[in-house]
C-alpha positions in Angstrom: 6.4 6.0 -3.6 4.3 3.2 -4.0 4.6 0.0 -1.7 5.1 -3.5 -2.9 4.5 -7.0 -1.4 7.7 -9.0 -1.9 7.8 -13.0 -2.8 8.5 -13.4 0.9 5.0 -12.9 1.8 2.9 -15.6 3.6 -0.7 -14.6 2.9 -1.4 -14.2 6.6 -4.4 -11.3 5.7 -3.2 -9.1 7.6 -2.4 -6.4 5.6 -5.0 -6.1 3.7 -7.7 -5.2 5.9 -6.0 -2.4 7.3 -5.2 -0.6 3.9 -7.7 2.7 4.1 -7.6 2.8 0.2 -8.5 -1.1 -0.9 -4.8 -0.9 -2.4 -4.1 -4.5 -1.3 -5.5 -7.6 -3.0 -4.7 -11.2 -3.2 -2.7 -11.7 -6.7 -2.2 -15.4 -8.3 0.4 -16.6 -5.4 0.5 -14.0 -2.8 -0.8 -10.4 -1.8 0.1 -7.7 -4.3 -0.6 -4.0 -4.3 -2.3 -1.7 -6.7 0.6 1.5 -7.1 -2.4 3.2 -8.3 -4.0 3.5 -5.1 -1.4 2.9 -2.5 -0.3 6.6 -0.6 1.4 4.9 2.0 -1.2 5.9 3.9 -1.0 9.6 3.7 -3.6 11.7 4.6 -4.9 8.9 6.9 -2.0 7.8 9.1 1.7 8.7 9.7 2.8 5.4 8.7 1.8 2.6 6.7 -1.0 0.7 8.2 0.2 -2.9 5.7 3.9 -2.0 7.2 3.1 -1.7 10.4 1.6 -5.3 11.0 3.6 -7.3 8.3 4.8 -9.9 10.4 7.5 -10.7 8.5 8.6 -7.4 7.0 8.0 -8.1 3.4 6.2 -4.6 2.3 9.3 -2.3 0.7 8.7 1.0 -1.2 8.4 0.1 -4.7 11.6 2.3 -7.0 9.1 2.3 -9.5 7.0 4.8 -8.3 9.0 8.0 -7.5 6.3 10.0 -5.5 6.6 12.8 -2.5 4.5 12.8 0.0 2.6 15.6 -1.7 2.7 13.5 -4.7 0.8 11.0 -2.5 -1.5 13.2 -0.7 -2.6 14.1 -4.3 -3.3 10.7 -5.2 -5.1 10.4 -2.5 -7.7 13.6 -3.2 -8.0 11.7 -7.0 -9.0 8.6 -5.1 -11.5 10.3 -3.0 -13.2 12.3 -5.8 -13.7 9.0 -7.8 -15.5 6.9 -5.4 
């Protein structure tokens, strides 16, 4: 799955320096992420990097985005072979 940044967010710019895929930008009121290139991190570390240093626990899997971690590790070859 997919993360998402909840309304609780703070904009502390944490998170989205560490996302290895640019997955993280600031939306119109707070960070959002782009499902599209979010794989939790796969294939670059066992966890999410953006969950990991939230400091206020506000980065959820989004239920919209049904993926495996295969699923995600796929993604993540597309991503590669397009930049």
């Amino acid at each position: 799955m997919a993360l998402k940044i909840t309304e609780e967010c703070i904009n502390c710019d944490v998170c989205e320096p560490v996302c290895p895929n640019q997955a993280i930008y600031m939306g119109e009121q707070i960070y959002e992420i782009n499902p599209n290139l979010c794989t939790e991190c796969v294939g670059h570390f066992e966890i999410p990097q953006c969950v990991d240093i939230c400091p206020i626990d506000c980065i959820p899997k989004d239920d919209s985005y049904n993926e495996t971690r295969t699923d995600l590790y796929l993604k993540l070859v597309e991503i590669k072979k397009n930049t």
